[in-house]
N, C-alpha and C positions, 0 to 999 in steps of 0.2 A: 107621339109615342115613338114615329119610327126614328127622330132626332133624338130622341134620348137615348135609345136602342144604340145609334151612332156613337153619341159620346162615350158610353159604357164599352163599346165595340174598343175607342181607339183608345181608352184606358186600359181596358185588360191586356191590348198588343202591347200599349208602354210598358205597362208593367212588365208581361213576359221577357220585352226585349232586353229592361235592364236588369229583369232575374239571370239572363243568360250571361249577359256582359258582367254582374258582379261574380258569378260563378267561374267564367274563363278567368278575370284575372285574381281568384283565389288559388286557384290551380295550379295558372301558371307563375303566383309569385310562391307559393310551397313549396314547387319543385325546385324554382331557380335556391331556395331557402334551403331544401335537401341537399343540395348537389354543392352549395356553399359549403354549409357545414361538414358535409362528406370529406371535400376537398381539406380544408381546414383542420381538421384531424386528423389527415393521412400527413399534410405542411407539419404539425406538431408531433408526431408521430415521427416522421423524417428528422424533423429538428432535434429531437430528443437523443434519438438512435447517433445520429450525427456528431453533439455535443458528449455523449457518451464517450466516442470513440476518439474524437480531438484533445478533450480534455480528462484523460484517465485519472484517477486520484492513486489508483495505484499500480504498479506495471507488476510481471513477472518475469523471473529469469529462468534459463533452461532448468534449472534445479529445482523451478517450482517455488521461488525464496519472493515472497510478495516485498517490494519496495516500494514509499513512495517518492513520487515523482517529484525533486528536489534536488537542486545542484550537489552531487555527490561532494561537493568539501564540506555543504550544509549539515549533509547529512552524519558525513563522520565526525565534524563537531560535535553536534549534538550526541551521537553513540557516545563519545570520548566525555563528554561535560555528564551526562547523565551517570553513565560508570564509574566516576570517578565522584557521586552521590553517596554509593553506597561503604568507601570506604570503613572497614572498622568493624562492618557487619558479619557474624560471626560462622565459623564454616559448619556445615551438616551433608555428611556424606546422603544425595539424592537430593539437596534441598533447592527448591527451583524459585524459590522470593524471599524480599528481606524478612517478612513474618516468620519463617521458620529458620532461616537461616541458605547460605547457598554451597554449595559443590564447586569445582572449576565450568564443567557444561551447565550447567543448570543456572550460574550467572550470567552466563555468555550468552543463552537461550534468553532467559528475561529481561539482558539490557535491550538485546537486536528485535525483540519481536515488540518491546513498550515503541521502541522506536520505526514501527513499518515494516522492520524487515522479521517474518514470522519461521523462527528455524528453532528447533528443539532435537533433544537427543544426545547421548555420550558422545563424549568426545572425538571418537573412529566417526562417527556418524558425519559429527562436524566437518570433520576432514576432507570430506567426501564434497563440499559444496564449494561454490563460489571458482574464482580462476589462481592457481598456484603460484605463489609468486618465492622468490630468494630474502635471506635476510637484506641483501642489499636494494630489493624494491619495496621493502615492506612502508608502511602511512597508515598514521592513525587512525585507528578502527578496524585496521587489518587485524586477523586472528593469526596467531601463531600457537604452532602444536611442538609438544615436546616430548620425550620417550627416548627410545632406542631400535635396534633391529627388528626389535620382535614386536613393539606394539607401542601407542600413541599413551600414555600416561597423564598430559594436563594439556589447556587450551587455555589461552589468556587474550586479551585485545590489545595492541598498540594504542597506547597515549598519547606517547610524542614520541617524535623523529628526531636528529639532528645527527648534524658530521660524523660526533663521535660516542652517541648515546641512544641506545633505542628505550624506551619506559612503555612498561606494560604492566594495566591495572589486571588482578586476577582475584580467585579467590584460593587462597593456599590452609591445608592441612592447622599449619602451626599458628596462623594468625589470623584468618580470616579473609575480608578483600581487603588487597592492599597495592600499593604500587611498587614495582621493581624494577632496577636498569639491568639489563640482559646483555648490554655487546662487553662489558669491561666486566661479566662475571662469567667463571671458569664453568661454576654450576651449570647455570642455563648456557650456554654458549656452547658447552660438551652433549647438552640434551636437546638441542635446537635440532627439528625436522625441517622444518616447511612453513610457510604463510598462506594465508587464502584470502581473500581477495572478496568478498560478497555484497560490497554496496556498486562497484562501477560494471553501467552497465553491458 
């Protein structure tokens, strides 16, 4: 009796012992398990915030004008090719897409903002944005504003450039959007303020 009492005795201690030993090492692999994954989340967490920051899809300029981030010749191509889509499309004073028709700002507003860069508002507004430049710095996709003393009248974008010709797509009263060269016409040339500058950063 008292031999089997013994065996039963060192069965139950086996047993407790490896109750014990399977319980420390659940423990201690859950926590090593917690503290992984913890880890690992804060690493993707980091990495997210990180890749965020390295690679922006799109920037801001002091003016609040969202661009994206694109070799600015890329980007004035493209303003200038896009622009130069809507030719023919027909003028509606306030009219801000080809569906209804466009205005001089209201073009200007929905080629730059299809394109990344998000800017709306009359023409004085426009003026207001981007860095000033002379007719003799202006590049396609630059804005050029026209009026007199007293006040800004029309806005248009620069097409093309060259030695002795500036073209700029717009949307005009009489025709709609169309393209015009501005340095060898007395019109625009007598009405020419200023350029502005809003894709270079």
């Amino acid at each position: 009796m008292f031999k089997n009492s013994g065996n039963q005795f060192r069965l139950l201690f086996l047993m407790f012992i490896m109750a014990l030993f399977m319980a420390s090492c659940s423990t201690s692999s859950h926590s090593r398990t917690g503290k992984y994954s913890s880890s690992n989340k804060r690493q993707a967490r980091t990495y997210q915030t990180k890749s965020r920051a390295e690679n922006p899809s799109t920037r801001t300029t002091a003016n609040n004008t969202n661009y994206k981030s694109a070799n600015s010749s890329d980007v004035r191509h493209n303003i200038v090719e896009y622009a130069l889509k809507f030719r023919g499309t027909k003028y509606r004073y306030g009219g801000k897409s080809p569906d209804t028709g466009f205005d001089c700002s209201g073009f200007t507003g929905f080629v730059f903002t299809q394109n990344g860069i998000s800017v709306s508002g009359p023409s004085h507004h426009l003026a207001q944005l981007g860095k000033p430049k002379s007719m003799q710095q202006l590049s396609p996709g630059d804005l050029v504003f026209f009026g007199d003393k007293t006040k800004i009248s029309h806005v248009a974008i620069v097409s093309e450039r060259t030695n002795d010709a500036i073209q700029i797509v717009h949307a005009t009263t009489s025709q709609g959007v169309k393209v015009d060269e501005i340095l060898n016409s007395e019109y625009w040339v007598s009405r020419f303020l200023y350029g502005r500058d809003l894709i270079s950063p």
